[in-house]
N, C-alpha and C positions, 0 to 999 in steps of 0.2 A: 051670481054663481059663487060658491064655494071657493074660498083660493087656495085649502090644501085639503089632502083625506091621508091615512093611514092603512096604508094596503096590508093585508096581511101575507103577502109573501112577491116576488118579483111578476108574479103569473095575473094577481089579481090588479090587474094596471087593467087602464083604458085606452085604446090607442084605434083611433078607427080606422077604414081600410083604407081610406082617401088619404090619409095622413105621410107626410113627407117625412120619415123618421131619423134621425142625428144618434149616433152612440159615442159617447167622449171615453177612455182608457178600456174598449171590450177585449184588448188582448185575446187570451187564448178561450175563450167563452162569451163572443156578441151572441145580441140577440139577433132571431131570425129575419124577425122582425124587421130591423136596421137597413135602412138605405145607403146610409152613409155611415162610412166609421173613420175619426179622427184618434189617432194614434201618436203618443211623441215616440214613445220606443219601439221601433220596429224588429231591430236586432239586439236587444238586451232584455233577457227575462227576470233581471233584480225585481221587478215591481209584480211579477205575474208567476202562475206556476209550468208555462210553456208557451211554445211560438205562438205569434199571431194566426188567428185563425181568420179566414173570409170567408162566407159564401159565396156563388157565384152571383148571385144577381146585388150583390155589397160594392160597391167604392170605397178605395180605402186611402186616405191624406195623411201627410206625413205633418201634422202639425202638435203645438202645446195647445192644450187645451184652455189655456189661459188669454191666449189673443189668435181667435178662428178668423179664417178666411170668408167670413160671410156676411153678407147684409143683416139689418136689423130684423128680429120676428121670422129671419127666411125658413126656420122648421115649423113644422105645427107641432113635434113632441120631440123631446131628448130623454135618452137613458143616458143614466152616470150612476155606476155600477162598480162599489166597491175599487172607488178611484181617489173621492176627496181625501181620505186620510193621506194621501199619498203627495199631495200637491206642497209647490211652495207658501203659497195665501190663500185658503178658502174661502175667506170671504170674496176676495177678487173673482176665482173662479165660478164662482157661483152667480155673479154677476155678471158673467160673461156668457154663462149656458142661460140667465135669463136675457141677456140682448139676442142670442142668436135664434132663440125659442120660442112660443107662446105656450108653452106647457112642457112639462116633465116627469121623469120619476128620479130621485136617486136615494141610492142605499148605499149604508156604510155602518163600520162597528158601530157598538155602544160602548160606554163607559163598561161597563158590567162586560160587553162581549169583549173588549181589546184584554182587560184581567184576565179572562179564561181564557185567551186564543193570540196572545202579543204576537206581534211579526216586526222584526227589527225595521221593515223598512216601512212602518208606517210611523209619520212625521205629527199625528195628530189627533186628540182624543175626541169624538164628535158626541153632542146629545141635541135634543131637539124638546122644544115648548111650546105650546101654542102655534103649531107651524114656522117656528124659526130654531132655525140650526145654528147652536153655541160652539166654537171650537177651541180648545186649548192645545199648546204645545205641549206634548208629550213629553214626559222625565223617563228615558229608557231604564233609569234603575229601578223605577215602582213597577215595571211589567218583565222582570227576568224568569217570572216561572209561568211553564204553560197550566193550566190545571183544564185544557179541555179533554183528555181524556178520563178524567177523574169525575167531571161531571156529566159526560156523558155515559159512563157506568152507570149514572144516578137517571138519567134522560137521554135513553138511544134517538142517535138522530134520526129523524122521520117517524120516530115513531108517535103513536098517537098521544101518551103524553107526553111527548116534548112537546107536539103540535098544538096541544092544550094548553102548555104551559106559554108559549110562544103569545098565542091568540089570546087568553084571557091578561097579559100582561104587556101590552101590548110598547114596542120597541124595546125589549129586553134585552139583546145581544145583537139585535140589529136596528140603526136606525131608517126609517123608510119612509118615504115621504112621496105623495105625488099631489105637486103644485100646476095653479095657473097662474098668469101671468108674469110672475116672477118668483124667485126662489132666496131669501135674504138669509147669511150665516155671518152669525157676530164671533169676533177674535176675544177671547177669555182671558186675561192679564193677570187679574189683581182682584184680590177679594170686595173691591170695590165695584166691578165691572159686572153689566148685568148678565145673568147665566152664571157666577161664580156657583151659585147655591148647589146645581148639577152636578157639579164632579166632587160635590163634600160624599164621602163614605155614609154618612148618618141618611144622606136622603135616598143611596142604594138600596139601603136597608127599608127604607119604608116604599121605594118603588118598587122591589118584589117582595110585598106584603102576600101573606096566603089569597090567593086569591076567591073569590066569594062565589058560592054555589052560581048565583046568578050568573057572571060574567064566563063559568065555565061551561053553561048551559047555552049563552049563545054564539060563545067561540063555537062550541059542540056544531050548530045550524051551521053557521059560518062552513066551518070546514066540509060540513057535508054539502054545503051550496058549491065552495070552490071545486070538488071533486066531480062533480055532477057540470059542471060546464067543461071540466074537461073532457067530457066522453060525449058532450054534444057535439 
């Protein structure tokens, strides 16, 4: 089996109906999905843009997502959903949604998305390789300007080509990831450290290279495949 894929949006995950499902920081937008929702901040929305939300048929634990109350493998899937940039150690944490998990999804900016979209209170700049998530600590002075609405002038959001652009390039401004077995995120120091090469500006520049007739053509199927299971 595969131990990760590259979804192209939060929607295109796998999650069966048997499945016992875990959400680590879903704040004010879990999914519905979600059985269970582990939360550290109940009453502080610094990290989120409003209250905690539950569904009714949700459990909601007041823990850090860092050391859960749980047995080993006890979920069959965890979402973690625009939470790592946020933590104290990602790689810790990541190790911990893979003990308490046998599979997952999470997403988080990119190098490319924190430039156009910085939020002071994220603590961490994430890219991802061959299925493993790189993280650096963030320098709040190289992210003081937003420019997302400057490029979304250029690419409205939802629209079809942002959704093009998105899909034929794929983890642009968001990284996303849905693993099995485990989920590994290396800490980024030193230009000696592996993953340094990720956050050099020269390799941005050739990760959103124009993208090739071909790979726009079957992002094109792609998306009309995701839209067509939503209306089944």
């Amino acid at each position: 089996m595969r131990k990760y894929r590259i979804p192209v949006d939060r929607t295109d995950i796998t999650i069966k109906k048997s499945y016992l499902v875990l959400e680590v920081g879903p704040g004010h937008n879990p999914s519905k999905r979600s059985d269970v929702l582990v939360e550290k901040y109940i009453n502080n929305n610094e990290h989120r843009c409003g209250d905690v939300k539950v569904y009714q048929h949700q459990k909601l634990l007041n823990y850090d997502g860092d050391n859960m109350p749980f047995n080993n493998k006890h979920f069959d899937y965890v979402i973690c959903n625009q939470v790592l940039e946020h933590t104290d150690n990602p790689s810790d944490f990541c190790k911990e949604l893979s003990r308490v998990s046998k599979r997952g999804y999470l997403e988080c900016p990119s190098f490319l998305g924190e430039f156009l979209f910085p939020k002071e209170s994220h603590a961490w700049v994430i890219m991802e390789e061959q299925g493993v998530l790189y993280a650096m600590k963030k320098n709040h002075n190289l992210y003081k300007q937003d420019f997302g609405n400057f490029f979304l002038n250029i690419y409205p959001y939802k629209s079809l080509l942002w959704r093009l652009l998105q899909m034929s390039v794929q983890n642009l401004c968001f990284v996303r990831i849905e693993w099995n077995e485990n989920i590994v995120c290396r800490i980024v120091e030193t230009s000696k450290d592996e993953g340094f090469h990720l956050f050099d500006t020269k390799n941005i520049q050739e990760f959103i290279h124009k993208p090739s007739i071909n790979k726009i053509c079957k992002s094109l199927l792609v998306l009309i495949r995701v839209q067509l299971r939503k209306l089944i």
